[in-house]
Residue frames as qw, qx, qy, qz and C-alpha x, y, z in Angstrom:
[[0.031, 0.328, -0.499, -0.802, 64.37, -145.65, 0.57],
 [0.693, 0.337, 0.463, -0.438, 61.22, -145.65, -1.53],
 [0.419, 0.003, 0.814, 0.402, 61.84, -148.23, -4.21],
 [0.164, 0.281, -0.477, -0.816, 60.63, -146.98, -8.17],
 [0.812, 0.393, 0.093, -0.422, 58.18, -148.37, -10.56],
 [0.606, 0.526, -0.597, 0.002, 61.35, -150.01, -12.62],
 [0.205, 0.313, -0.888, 0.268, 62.50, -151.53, -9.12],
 [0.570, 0.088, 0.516, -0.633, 59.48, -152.83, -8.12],
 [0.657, 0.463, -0.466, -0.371, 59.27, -154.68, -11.32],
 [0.654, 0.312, -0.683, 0.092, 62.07, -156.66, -11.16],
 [0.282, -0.231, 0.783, -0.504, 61.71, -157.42, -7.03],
 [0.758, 0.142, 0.205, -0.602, 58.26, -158.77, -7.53],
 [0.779, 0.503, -0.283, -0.245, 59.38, -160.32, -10.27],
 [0.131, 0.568, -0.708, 0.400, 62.41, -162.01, -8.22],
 [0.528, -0.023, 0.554, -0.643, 59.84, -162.84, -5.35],
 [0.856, 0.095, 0.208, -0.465, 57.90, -164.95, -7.32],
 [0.785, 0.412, -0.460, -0.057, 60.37, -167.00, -9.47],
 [0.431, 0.212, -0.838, 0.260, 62.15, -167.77, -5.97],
 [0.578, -0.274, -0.742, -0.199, 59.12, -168.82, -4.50],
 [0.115, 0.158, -0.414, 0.889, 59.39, -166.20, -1.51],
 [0.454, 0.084, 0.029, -0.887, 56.22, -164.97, -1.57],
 [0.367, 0.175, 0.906, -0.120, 53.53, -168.47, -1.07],
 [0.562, 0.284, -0.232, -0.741, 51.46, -168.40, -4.22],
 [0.712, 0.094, 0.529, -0.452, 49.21, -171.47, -4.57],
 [0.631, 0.507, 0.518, 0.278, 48.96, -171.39, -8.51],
 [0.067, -0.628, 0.363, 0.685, 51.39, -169.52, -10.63],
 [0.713, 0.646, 0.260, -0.087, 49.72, -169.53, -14.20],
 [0.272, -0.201, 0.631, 0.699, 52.48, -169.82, -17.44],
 [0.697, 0.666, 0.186, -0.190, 50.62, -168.97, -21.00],
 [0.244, -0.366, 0.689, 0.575, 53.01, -169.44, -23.70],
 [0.782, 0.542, 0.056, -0.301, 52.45, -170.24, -27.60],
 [0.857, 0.204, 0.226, 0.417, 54.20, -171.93, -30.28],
 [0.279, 0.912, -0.079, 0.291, 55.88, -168.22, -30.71],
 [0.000, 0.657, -0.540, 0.526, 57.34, -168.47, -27.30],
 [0.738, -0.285, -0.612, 0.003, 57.25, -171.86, -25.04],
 [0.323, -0.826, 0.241, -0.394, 57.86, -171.43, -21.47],
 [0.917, 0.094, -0.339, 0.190, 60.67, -173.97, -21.55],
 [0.509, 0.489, -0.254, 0.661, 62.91, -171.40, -20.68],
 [0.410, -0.528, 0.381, -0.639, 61.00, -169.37, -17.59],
 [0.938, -0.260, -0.231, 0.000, 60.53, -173.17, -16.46],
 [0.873, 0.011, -0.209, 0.441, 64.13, -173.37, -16.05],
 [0.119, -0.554, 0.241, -0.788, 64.38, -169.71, -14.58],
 [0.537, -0.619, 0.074, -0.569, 62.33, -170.39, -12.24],
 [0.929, 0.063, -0.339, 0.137, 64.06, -173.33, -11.23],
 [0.484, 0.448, -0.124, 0.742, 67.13, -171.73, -11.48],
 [0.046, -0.594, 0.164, -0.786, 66.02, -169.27, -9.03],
 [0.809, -0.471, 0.230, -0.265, 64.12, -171.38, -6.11],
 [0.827, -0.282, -0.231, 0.429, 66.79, -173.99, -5.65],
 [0.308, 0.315, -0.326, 0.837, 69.54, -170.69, -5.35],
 [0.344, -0.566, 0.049, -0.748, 67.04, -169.20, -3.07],
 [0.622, -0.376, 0.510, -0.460, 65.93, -172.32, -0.64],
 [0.218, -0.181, 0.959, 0.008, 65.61, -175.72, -0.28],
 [0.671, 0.281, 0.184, -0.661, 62.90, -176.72, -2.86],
 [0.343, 0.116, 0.916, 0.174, 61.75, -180.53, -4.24],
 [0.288, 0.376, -0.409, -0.780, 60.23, -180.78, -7.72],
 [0.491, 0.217, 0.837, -0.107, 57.60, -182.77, -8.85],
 [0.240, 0.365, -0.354, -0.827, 57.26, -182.49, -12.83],
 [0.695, 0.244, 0.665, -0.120, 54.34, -184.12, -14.50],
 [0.180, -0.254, 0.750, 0.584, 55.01, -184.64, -17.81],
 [0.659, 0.392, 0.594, -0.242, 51.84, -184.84, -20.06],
 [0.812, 0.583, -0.026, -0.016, 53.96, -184.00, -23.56],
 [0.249, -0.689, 0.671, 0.119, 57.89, -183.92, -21.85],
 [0.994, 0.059, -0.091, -0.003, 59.65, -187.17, -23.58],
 [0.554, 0.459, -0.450, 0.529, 63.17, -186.09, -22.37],
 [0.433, -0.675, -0.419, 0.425, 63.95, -185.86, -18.35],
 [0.047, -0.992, 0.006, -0.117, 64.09, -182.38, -17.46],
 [0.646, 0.382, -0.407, 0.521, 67.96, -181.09, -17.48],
 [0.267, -0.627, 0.433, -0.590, 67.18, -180.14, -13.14],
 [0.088, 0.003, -0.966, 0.244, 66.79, -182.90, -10.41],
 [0.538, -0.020, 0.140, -0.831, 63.12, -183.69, -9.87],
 [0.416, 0.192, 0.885, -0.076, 60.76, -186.78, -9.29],
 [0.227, 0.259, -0.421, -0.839, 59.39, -187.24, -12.96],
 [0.443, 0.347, 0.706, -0.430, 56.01, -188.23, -13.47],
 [0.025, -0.111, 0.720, 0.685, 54.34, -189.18, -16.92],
 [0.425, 0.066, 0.252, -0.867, 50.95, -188.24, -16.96],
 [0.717, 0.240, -0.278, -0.593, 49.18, -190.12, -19.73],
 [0.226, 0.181, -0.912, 0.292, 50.92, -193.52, -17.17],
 [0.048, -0.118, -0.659, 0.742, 48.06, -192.54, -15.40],
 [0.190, -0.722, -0.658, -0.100, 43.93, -191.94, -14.60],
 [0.128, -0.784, 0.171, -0.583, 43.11, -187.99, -13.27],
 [0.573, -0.728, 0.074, -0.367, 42.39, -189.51, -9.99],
 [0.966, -0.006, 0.014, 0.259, 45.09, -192.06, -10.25],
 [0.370, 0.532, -0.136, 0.749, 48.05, -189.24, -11.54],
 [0.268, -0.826, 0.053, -0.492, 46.54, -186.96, -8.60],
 [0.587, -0.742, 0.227, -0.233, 47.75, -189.44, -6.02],
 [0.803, 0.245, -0.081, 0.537, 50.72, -190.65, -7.81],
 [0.328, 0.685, -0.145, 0.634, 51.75, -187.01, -7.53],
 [0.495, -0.683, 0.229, -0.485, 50.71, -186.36, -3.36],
 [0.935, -0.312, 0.042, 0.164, 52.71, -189.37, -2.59],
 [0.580, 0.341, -0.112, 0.731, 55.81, -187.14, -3.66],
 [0.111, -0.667, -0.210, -0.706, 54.09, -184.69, -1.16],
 [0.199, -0.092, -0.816, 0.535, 53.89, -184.15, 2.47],
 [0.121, -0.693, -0.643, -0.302, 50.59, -184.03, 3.91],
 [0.046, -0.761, -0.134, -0.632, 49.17, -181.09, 5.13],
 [0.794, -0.594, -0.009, -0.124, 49.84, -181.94, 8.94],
 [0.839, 0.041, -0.066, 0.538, 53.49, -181.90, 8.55],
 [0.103, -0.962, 0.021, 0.254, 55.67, -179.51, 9.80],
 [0.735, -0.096, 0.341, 0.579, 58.44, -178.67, 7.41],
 [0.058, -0.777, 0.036, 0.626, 60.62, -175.79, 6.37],
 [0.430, 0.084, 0.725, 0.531, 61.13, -177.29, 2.51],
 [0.533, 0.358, -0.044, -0.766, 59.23, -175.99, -0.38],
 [0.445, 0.237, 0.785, 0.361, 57.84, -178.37, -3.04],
 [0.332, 0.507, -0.265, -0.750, 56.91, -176.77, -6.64],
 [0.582, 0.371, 0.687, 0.226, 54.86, -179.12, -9.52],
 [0.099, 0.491, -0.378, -0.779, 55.26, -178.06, -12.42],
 [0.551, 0.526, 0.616, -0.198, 52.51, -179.08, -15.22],
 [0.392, -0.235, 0.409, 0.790, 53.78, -178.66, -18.87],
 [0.175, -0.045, -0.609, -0.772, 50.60, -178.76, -20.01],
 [0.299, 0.238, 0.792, -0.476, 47.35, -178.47, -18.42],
 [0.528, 0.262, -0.279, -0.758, 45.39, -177.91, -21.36],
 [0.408, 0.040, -0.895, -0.175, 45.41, -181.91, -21.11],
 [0.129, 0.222, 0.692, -0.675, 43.48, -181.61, -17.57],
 [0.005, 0.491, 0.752, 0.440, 39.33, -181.36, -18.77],
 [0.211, -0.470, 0.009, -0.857, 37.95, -177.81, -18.25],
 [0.703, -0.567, -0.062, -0.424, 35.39, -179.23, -15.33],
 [0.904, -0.298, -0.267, 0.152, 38.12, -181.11, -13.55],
 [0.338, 0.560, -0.198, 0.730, 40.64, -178.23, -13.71],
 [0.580, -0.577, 0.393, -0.420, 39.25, -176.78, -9.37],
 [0.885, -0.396, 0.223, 0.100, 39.39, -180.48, -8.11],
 [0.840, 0.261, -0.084, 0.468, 43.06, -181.16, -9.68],
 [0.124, 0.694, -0.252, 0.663, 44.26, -177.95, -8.32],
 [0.415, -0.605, 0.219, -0.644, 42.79, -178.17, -5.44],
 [0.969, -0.177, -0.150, -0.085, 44.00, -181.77, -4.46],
 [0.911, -0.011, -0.150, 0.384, 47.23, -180.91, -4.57],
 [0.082, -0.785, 0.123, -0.602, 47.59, -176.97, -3.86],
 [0.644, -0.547, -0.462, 0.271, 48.68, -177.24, -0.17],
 [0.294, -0.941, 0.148, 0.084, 50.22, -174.53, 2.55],
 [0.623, -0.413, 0.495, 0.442, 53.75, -176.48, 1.49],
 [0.590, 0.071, 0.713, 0.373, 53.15, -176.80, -1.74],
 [0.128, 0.623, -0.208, -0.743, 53.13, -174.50, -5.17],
 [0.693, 0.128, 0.676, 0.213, 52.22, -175.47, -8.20],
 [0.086, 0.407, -0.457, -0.786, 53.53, -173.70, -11.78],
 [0.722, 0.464, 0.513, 0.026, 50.90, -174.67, -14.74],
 [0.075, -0.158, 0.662, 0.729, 51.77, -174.07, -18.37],
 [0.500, 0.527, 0.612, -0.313, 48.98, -173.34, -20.62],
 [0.459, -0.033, 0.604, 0.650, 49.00, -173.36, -24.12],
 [0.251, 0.657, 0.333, -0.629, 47.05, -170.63, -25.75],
 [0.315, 0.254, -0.787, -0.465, 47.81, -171.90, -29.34],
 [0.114, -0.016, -0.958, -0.263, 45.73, -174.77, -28.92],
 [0.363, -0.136, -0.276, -0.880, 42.13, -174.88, -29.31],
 [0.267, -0.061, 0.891, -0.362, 39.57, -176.23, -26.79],
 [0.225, -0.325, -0.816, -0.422, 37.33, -178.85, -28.15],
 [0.401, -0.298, 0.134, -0.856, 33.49, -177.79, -27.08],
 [0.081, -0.109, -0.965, 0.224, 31.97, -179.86, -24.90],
 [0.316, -0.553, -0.638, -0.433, 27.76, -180.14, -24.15],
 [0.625, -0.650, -0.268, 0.339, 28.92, -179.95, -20.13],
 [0.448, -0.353, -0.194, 0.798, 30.83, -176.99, -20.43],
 [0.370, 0.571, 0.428, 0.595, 28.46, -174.64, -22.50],
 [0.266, -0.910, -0.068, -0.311, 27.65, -172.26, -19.52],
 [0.711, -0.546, 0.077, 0.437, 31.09, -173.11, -17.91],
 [0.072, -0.909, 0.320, 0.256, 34.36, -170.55, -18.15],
 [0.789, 0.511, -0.330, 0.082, 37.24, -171.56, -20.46],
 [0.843, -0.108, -0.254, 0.462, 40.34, -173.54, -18.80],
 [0.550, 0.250, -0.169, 0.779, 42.21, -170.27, -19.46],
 [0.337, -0.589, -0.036, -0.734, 39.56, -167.84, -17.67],
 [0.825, -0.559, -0.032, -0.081, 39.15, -170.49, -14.53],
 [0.807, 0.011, -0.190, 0.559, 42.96, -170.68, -14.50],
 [0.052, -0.716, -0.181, -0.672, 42.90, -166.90, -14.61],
 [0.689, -0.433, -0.235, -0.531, 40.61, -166.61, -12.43],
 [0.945, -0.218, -0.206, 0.131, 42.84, -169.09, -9.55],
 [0.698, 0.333, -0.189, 0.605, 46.08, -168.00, -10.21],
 [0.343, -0.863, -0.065, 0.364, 47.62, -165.33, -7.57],
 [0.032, -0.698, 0.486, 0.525, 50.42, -164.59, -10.31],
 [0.758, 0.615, 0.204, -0.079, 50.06, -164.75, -14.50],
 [0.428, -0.556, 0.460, 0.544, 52.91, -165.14, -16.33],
 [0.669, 0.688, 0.098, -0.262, 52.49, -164.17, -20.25],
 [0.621, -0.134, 0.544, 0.548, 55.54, -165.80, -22.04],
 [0.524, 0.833, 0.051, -0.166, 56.28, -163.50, -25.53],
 [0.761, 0.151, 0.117, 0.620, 58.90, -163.41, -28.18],
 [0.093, -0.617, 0.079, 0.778, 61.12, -160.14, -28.15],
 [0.665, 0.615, 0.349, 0.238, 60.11, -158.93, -31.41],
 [0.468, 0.038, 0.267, 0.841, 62.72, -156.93, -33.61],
 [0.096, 0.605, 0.500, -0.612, 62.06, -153.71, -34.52],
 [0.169, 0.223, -0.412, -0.867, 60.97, -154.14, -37.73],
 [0.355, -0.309, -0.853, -0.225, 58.06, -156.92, -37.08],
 [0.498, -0.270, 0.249, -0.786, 55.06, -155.76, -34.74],
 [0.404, 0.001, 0.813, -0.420, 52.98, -158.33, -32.87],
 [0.769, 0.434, 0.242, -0.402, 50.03, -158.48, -35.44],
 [0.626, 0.470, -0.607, -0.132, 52.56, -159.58, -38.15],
 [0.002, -0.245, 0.945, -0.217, 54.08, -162.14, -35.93],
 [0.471, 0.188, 0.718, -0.477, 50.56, -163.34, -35.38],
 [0.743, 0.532, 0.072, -0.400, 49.57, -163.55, -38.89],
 [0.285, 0.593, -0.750, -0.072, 52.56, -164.97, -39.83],
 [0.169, -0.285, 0.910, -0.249, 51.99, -167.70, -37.29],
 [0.747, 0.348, 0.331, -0.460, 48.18, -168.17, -38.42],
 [0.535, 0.694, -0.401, -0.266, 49.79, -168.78, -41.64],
 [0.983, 0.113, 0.024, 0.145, 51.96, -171.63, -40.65],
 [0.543, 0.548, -0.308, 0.557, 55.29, -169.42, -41.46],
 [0.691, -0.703, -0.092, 0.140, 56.99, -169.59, -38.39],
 [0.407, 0.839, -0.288, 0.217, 59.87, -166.84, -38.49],
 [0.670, 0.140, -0.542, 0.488, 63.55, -167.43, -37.34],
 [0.207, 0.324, -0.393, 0.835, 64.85, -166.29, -34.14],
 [0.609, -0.518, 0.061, -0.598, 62.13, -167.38, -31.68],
 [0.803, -0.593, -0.007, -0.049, 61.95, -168.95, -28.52],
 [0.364, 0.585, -0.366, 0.625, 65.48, -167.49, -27.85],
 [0.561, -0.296, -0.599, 0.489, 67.34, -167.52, -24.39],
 [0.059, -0.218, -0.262, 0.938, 66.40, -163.63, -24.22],
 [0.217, -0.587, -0.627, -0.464, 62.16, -162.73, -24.09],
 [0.312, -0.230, 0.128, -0.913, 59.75, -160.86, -22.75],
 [0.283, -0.302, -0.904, 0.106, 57.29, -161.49, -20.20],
 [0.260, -0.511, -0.114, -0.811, 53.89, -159.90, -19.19],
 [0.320, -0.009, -0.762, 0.563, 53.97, -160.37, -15.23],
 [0.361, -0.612, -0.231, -0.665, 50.43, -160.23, -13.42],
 [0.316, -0.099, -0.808, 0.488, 50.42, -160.45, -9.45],
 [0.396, -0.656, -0.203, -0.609, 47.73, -160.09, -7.55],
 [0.039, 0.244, -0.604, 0.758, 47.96, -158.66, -3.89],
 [0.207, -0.402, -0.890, -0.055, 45.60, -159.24, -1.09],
 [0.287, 0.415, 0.475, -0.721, 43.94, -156.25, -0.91],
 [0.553, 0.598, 0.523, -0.251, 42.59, -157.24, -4.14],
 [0.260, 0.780, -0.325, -0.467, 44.64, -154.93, -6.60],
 [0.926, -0.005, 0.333, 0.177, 46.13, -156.38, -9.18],
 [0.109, -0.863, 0.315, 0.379, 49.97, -155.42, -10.65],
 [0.806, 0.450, 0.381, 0.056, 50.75, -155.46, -14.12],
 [0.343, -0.634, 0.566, 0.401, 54.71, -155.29, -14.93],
 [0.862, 0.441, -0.159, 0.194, 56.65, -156.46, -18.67],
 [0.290, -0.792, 0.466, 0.268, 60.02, -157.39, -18.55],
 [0.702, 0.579, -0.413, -0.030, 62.72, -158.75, -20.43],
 [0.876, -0.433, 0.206, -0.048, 64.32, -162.08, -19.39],
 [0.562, 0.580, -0.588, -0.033, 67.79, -162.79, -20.47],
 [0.964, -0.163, -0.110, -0.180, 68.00, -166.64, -19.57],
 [0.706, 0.018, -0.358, 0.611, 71.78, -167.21, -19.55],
 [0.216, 0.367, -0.404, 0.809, 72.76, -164.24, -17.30],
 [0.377, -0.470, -0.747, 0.282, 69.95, -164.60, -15.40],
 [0.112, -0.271, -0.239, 0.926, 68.88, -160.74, -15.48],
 [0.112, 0.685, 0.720, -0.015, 65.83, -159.26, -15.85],
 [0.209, 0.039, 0.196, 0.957, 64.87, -155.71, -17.32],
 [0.334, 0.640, 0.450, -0.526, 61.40, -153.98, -17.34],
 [0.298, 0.413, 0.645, 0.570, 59.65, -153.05, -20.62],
 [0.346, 0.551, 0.094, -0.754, 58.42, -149.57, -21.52],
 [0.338, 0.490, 0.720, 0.357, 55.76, -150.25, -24.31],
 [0.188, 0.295, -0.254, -0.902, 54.73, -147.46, -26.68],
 [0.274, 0.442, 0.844, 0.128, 51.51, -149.46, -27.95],
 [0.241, -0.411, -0.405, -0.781, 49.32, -146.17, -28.49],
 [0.392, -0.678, -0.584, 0.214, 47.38, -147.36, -24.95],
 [0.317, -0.380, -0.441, 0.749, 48.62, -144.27, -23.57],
 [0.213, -0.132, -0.352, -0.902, 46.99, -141.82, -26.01],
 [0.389, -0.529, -0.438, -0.614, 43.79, -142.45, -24.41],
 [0.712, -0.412, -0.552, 0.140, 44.94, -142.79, -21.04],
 [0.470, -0.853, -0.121, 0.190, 45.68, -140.28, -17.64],
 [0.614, 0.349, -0.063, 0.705, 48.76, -137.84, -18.75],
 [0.355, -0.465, -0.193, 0.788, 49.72, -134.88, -16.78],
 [0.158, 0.032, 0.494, 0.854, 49.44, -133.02, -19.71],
 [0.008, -0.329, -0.604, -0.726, 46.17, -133.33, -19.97],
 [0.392, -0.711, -0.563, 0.155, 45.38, -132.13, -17.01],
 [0.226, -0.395, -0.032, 0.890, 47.02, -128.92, -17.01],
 [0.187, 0.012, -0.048, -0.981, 45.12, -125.62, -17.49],
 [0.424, -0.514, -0.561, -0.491, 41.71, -127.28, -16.96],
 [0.503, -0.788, -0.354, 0.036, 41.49, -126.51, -13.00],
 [0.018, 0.769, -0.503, 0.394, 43.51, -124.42, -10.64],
 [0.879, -0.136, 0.061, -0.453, 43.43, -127.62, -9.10],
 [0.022, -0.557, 0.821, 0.122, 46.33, -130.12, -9.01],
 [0.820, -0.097, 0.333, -0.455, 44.97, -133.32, -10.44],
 [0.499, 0.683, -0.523, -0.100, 47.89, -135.01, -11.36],
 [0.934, -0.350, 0.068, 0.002, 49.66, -138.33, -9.38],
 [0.029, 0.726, -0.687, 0.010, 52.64, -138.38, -8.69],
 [0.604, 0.257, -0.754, -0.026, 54.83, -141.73, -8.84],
 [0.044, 0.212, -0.703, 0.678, 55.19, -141.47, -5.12],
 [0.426, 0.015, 0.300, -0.853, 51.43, -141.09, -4.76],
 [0.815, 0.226, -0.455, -0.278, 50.65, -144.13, -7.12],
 [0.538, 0.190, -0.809, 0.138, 52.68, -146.34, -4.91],
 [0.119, -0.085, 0.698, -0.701, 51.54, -145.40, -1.70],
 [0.783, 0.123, -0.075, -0.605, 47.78, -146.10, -3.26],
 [0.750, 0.255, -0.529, -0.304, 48.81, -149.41, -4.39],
 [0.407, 0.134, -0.781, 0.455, 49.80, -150.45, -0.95],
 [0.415, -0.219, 0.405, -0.785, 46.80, -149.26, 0.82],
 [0.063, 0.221, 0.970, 0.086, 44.67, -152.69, 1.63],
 [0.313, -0.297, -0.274, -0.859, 41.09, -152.38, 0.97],
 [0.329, -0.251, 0.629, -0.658, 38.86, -152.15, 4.05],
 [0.792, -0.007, 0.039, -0.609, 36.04, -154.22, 2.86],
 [0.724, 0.347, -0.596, -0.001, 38.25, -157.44, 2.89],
 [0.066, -0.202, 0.756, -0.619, 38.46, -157.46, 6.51],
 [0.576, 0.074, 0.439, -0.686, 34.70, -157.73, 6.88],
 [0.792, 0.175, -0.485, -0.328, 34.66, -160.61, 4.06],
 [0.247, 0.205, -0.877, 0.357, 36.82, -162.86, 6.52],
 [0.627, 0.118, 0.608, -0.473, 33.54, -163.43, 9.36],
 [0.198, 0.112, 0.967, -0.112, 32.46, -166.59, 9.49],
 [0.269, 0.660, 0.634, -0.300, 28.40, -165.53, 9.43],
 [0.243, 0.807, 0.507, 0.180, 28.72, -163.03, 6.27],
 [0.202, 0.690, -0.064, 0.692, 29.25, -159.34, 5.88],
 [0.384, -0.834, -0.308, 0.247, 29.82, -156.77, 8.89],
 [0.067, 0.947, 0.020, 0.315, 30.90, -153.31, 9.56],
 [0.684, 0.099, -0.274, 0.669, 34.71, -152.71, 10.13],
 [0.237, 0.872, 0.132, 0.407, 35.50, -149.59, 12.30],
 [0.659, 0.252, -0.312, 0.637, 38.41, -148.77, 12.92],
 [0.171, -0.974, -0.140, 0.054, 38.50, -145.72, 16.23],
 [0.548, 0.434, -0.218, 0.681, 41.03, -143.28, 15.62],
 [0.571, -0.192, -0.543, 0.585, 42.45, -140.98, 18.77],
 [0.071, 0.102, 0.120, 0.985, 39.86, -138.44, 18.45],
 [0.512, -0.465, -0.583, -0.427, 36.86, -140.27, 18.44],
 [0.285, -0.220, 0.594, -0.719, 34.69, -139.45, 21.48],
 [0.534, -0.252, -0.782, -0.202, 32.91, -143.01, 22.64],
 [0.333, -0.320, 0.362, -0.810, 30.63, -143.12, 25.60],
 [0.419, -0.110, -0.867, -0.246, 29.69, -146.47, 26.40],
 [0.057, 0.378, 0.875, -0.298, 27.12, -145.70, 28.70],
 [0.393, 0.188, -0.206, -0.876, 25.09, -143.15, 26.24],
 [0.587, 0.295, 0.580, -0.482, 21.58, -144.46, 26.14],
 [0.581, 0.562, -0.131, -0.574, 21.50, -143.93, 22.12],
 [0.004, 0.542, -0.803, -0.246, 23.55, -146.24, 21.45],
 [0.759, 0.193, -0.470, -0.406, 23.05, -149.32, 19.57],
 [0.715, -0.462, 0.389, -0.351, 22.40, -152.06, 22.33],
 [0.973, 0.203, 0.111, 0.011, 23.48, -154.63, 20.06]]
């Protein structure tokens, strides 16, 4: 049975909170509208029901233990390079075989310094090991002389991440997003946020390269998820059926069916990135082709 656009959502969206699917760096944004206290404790919530996974939480503004079991680590206890191998002594090294997961979790890497953000990842990223950041997108990064030609924290985090996780408040439907954001520039922080039921903008990127770009709605106690249809206006300038009718005799329309079966095709040119020495020419022979491997024309090489 070919699975929807609505159930494809919420599998994916399954898959990654129980840690099914090996993702290296799973990016969190949140703001002061919407922390990501709550998908923290989803996601929890969902890898220990799913397998046998050990937690390592650094702490760099936590001052309460986390209400899950987990080895708790207090960042600012600690040097980068010191903290890095506080934390990989809760780790197994890469030469272990073992069917566990481990998951850090990082409440706050905005505390990490934009040019040390690759090596910190990459010290502690392993084939066992996952690691959830939290990035705050309320708080403003101080400029530095050493980072004027360098990407922002949140573009190299980006930019890492194999799955993005946008943390929003549901908004009522009499407040729109720009009011909730001018409200919040303002200082006036309205009631009825960071609530046990939000919304979440869910990027994942596959490995032929595509990347899939789901909302849903989390309701934290029951533990159920919903897709979002948005009405923003985006679609008014985007690919309708409609507006492809009466301009060809021509079907040039997509079906749903045809939209998934695209989004599952890998792309060929990712095979030939994998050699060792550089590019090269993939080609596949299909059961038609007529080869002749002693034909003189051929390419001796």
């Amino acid at each position: 049975m070919m699975l929807n656009t609505t159930q494809n959502a919420t599998v994916l969206l399954k898959r990654v909170l129980s840690l099914s699917d090996f993702s290296p760096l799973i990016l969190c944004i949140d703001g002061i509208a919407q922390m990501a206290n709550k998908l923290i404790d989803e996601l929890v919530f969902t890898a220990q029901n799913a397998s046998d996974v050990r937690i390592v939480y650094v702490s760099f503004e936590t001052l309460n233990y986390p209400n899950f079991e987990c080895d708790f680590i207090i960042a600012d206890s600690f040097e980068l390079e010191k903290l890095i191998e506080q934390i990989k002594s809760f780790l197994p090294t890469p030469q272990e075989s073992i069917t566990s997961k481990h998951l850090v979790i990082l409440d706050a890497i905005n505390s990490i310094p934009t040019t040390m953000i690759s090596h910190f990842i990459a010290s502690i990223a392993s084939r066992h090991t996952s690691l959830l950041a939290v990035f705050h997108s309320d708080l403003p990064e101080l400029p530095s002389p050493h980072t004027e030609h360098y990407p922002s924290s949140q573009e190299l985090l980006s930019f890492m991440a194999t799955s993005i996780i946008e943390v929003h408040p549901k908004i009522s439907h009499t407040s729109t997003n720009d009011q909730l954001k001018e409200q919040i520039s303002k200082s006036l922080i309205p009631r009825g946020l960071n609530n046990d039921i939000f919304e979440i903008t869910l990027t994942n990127r596959r490995k032929s390269g595509r990347s899939l770009v789901y909302s849903l709605e989390i309701d934290a106690k029951k533990h159920v998820y919903e897709p979002v249809s948005r009405n923003d206006g985006d679609n008014e300038t985007g690919e309708t059926p409609e507006m492809l009718q009466d301009l060809t005799t021509f079907n040039l329309s997509t079906s749903a069916k045809q939209k998934l079966a695209k989004e599952q095709v890998d792309l060929p040119f990712l095979e030939a990135q994998s050699f060792n020495t550089g590019g090269a020419i993939v080609y596949q022979f299909e059961k038609d082709d007529d080869y002749d491997e002693e034909d003189p024309f051929e390419d001796p090489f």
